[in-house]
C-alpha positions in Angstrom: 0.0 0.0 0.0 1.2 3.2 -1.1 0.6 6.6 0.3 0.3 9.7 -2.1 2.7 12.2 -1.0 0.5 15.0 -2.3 -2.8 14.2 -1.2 -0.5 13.1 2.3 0.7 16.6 2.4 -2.7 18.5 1.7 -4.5 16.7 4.3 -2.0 16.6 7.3 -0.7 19.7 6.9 3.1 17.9 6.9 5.8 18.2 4.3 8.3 14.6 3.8 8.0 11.7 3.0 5.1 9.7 4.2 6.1 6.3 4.6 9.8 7.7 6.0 7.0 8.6 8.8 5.0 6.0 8.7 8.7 3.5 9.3 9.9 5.9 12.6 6.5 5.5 13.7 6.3 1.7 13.3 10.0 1.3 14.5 8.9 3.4 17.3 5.9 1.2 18.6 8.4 -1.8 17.8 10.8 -0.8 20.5 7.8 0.0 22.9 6.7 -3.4 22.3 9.8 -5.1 22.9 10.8 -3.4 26.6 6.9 -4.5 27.4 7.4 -8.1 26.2 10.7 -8.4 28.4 9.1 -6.9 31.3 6.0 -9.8 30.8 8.9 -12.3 30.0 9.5 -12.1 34.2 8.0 -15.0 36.3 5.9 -13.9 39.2 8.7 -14.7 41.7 11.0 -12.4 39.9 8.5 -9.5 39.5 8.0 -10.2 43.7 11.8 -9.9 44.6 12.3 -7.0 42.2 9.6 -5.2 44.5 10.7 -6.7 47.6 14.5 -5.0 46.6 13.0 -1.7 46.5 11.3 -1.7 49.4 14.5 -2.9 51.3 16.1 0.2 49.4 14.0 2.6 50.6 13.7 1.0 53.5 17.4 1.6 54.1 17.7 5.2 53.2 15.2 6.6 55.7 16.5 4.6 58.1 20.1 6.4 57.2 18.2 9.7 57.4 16.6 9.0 60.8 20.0 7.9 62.2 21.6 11.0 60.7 19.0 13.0 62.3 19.6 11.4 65.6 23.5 11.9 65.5 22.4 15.7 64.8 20.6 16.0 67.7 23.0 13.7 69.9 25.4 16.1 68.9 23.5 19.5 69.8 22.3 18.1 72.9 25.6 17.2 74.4 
């Protein structure tokens, strides 16, 4: 199927080639696809511990914020 560059360009308004538009477009939705598709690729399990990671990582870092915090006030206390 072929697209009339004239007839493309009066009714969108757009100057270039149409399918050179129509390829980023579909190349475009292809690599969309393919970072979905790996991330359904993941078994349950893996999906849990990749969530389970990130809670231990924030986890972690308020709990070095608190103790900071503490150590502050340790310090203007003594």
């Amino acid at each position: 199927m072929t697209i009339d560059p004239r007839t493309y360009e009066k009714y969108s308004g757009r100057k270039g080639d149409p399918m050179m538009r129509k390829g980023a477009a579909l190349a475009g939705q292809a690599a969309r696809d393919s970072v979905r598709g790996a991330e359904l690729e993941r078994t349950g399990s893996e999906r849990i511990m990749r969530g389970k990671l990130n809670v231990i990582k924030v986890s972690l870092f308020i709990g070095l914020i608190f103790g900071i915090i503490a150590l502050i006030g340790l310090a203007f206390n003594l």
